[in-house]
C-alpha positions, 0 to 999 in steps of 0.5 A: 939284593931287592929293591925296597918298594915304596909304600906309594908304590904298593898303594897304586898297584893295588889300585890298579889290581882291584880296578879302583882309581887313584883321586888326587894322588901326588908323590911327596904326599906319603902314605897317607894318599886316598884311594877310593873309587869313582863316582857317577852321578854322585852314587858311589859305584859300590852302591849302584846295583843296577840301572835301568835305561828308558830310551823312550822316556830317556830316564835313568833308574838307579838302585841303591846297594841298601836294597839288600839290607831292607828287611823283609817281614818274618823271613829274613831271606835275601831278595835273591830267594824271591825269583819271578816265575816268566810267563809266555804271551799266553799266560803259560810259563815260558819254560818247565825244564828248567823252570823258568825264572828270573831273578828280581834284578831281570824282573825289574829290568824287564819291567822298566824297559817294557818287556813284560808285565806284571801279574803277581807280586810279593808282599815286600817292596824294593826300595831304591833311589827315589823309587819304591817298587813291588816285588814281582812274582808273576811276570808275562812277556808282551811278545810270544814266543812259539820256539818255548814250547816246541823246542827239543829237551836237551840232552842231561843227565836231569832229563835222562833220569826224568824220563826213565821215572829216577828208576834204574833201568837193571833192578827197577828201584828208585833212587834219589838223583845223588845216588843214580849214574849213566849207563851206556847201554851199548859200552863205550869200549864197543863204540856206544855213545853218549847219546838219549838212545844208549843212555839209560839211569843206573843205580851204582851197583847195578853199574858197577855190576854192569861194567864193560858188558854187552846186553847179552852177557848182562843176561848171563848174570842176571841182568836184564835192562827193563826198557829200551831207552827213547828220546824223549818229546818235550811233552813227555818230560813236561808230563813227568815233570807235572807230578814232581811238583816242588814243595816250596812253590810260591802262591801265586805261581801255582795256578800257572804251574797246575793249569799247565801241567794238567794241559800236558797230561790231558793232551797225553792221555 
């Protein structure tokens, strides 16, 4: 036979399961007893987006939750839509695979701590607790960072199908990233590895084709792979990259974007 639970009992457990606290809770009060959650500085702590701590100033900076709900002109697109393209100390951007962005929450941060500063701005403001502030598109960081540009690509499929031109490496026709896989050149079942050598992009027919097969027994059906896959440099990737510039891209961002891609296919050349 079970044990009846309380409704007081109910009420506290799920207090503690959500992580919410239990304020003036006494037993005998029966089931009208008040759950809420707990305040700090007097902001509701569901209403705190984020905060921001200046220990040179040692100022607090809090965001109120209605940041979300300001309406933006015309668009209606949370500010989540409005990421800040990071530039390194050199104006150029930080990263190009993958673009490097950061959302608006980052960018403020970055901002009210010193990090960066700000180059471009969208026409909307954010407006928080005692704070109105414009909504970074363009940031660059104060300190260089040399590692951004010289480090290897790693090793995905994105950059795999990048560097073979989204082309698959049998027949030669292009296809969308959905509609490509990988091959292993060498197949696993003779000890290939997933590795940038013995990776190439294969369209699903060609693959299915494929199988098992060794290069040599491709060529007895037909098949033959087109080039023999590299590593790739970042450069290279960055090059490719340059000539898929994204359709939606802000204003602002595109100065940064076209000066330095043209930078990598001059050097290229």
């Amino acid at each position: 036979m079970r044990t009846p639970v309380s409704t007081k009992a109910l009420l506290l457990l799920l207090a503690i399961t959500s992580g919410a606290f239990v304020e003036g809770y006494r037993p005998g009060r029966g089931p009208g007893s008040r759950v809420t959650r707990k305040k700090k500085n007097n902001i509701p702590k569901h209403k705190k987006k984020f905060q921001v701590v200046n220990n040179s100033l040692n100022k607090q900076i809090a965001h109120a939750a209605d940041v979300d709900s300001v309406p933006l002109i015309s668009t209606g697109l949370p500010y989540s839509s409005y990421p800040a393209l990071v530039l390194n100390a050199d104006y150029q951007p930080l990263s190009l695979l993958p673009l490097s962005l950061w959302s608006w929450q980052e960018s403020i941060k970055a901002v009210f701590s010193g990090r960066v500063s700000v180059v471009d701005s969208y026409d909307y403001i954010i407006r928080g607790v005692g704070l109105s502030v414009p909504l970074p598109s363009v940031i660059a960081l104060h300190d260089y960072i040399p590692e951004a540009t010289q480090k290897s690509p790693a090793f995905t499929r994105r950059n795999i199908f990048l560097r073979d031109d989204y082309k698959c490496q049998y027949c030669s026709s292009k296809f969308a990233p959905r509609d490509l896989t990988l091959d292993h050149v060498v197949p696993r079942c003779e000890g290939g590895r997933l590795e940038w050598k013995n990776a190439v992009s294969c369209c699903r027919v060609c693959n299915g084709r494929k199988g098992c097969k060794s290069l040599k027994e491709c060529e007895n059906i037909g098949m033959k792979l087109r080039r023999n896959p590299t590593r790739p440099t970042m450069r290279e990737l960055n090059t490719k990259a340059g000539k898929l510039l994204p359709r939606l891209v802000h204003e602002s961002w595109k100065p940064y974007l076209e000066h330095s891609w043209g930078d990598e296919r001059g050097k290229e050349e």
